[in-house]
N, C-alpha and C positions, 0 to 999 in steps of 0.2 A: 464451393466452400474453401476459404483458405487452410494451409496449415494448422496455421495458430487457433484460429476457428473450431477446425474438427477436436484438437486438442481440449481445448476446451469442454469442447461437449463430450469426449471420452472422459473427463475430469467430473463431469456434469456442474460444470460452471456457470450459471447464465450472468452476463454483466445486467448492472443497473444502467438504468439511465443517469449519466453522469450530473456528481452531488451539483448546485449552484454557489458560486462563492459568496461566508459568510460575509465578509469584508471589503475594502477595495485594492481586488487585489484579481489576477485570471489565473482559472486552475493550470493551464501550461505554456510554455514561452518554448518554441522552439527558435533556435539560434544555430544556421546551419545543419550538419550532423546532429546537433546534438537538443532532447527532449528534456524541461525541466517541468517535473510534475508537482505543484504545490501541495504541501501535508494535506492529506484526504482522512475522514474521520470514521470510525467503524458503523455502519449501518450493518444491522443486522434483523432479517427479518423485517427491516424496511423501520427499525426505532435503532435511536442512537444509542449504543452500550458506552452508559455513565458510568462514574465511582475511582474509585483508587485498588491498584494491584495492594497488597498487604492490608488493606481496611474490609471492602467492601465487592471487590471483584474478585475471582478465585484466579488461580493461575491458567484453568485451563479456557477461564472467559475471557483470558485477557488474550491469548493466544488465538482462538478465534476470532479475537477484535483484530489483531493485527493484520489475519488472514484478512477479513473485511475489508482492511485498509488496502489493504494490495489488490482484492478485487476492484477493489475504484480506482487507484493507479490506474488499473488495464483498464475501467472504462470510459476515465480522464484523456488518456492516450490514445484510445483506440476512435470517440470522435475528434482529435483534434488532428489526426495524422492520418486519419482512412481505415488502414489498417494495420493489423497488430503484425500481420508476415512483415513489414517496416522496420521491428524491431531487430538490430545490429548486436545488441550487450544491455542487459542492464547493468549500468557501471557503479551504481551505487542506489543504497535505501539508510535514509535517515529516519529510526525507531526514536519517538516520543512516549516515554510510557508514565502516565500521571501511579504514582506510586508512593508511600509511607519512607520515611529517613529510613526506616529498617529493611525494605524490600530490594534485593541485591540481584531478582530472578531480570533483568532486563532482557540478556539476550536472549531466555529462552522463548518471552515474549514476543521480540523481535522476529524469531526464527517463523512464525505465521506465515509473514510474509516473504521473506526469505525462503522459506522452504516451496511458498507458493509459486511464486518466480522459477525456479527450476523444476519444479512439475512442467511451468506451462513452457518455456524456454529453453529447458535442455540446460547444457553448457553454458549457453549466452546468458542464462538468468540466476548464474552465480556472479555475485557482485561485493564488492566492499561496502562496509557497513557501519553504521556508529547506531546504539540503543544506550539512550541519555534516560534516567530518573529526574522526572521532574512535580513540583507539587499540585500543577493544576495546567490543566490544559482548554480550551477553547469549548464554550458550550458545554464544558463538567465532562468532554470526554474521558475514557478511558487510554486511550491508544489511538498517536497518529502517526503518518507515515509517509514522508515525500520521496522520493525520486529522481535520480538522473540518469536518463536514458542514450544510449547512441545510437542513432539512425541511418536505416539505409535510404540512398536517395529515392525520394520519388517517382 
């Protein structure tokens, strides 16, 4: 079992089987070192958490969405590159959170995933970050989450 792996399971994290792209478009492009992982969207319990942060999603649902979101990062990455010990840095995570003119909680949102990443990466899974409000997001999600990864060679 790998690092990353056991971690994992000390986390008791199991991945999904990674989501299908709704669009046309492929969940990761690796380009050299470096992994780009397209916005992944919160599955939870295997149904997609819809609605809006300040309407209709509470803050702390929005925050487990996020976390979701980052769960599928790692299992967007982890069939596209083998394995997750690959992982060098996450160098960044871009937070989408469908939310109200009045809702200002972004980052805390954000920090789901963020906060998930250095559980499972240590050091290397502290990253730079941008958490955008915005009024509607893809399939009425709640919360999406892309990524750019840097990798160790194969």
């Amino acid at each position: 079992m790998s690092e990353i792996d056991a971690r994992l399971e000390q986390l008791g994290l199991v991945l999904p089987e990674p989501a299908a792209p709704v669009a046309a478009y492929v969940p990761v492009v690796v380009s050299g070192n470096v992994a780009y992982v397209s916005g992944q969207l919160p599955f939870v319990d295997g149904k997609l958490v819809t609605g809006r942060l300040g309407e209709n999603v509470s803050l702390e649902q929005g925050i487990e969405a996020a976390q979701a979101c980052g769960v599928m990062i790692l299992a967007q990455l982890k069939a596209a590159i083998g394995s997750l010990d690959r992982v060098e840095r996450v160098l960044k995570l871009g937070a989408f959170v469908s939310s109200t003119g009045d809702f200002t909680d972004q980052p805390k949102i954000a920090n789901g995933a963020s906060e998930l990443m250095a559980a499972v990466f240590g050091e290397a899974g502290q990253h730079a970050r941008s958490a955008v409000g915005v009024p509607v997001l893809p399939l009425g999600a709640a919360v999406e989450v892309d990524a750019i990864v840097a990798l160790r060679p194969a």
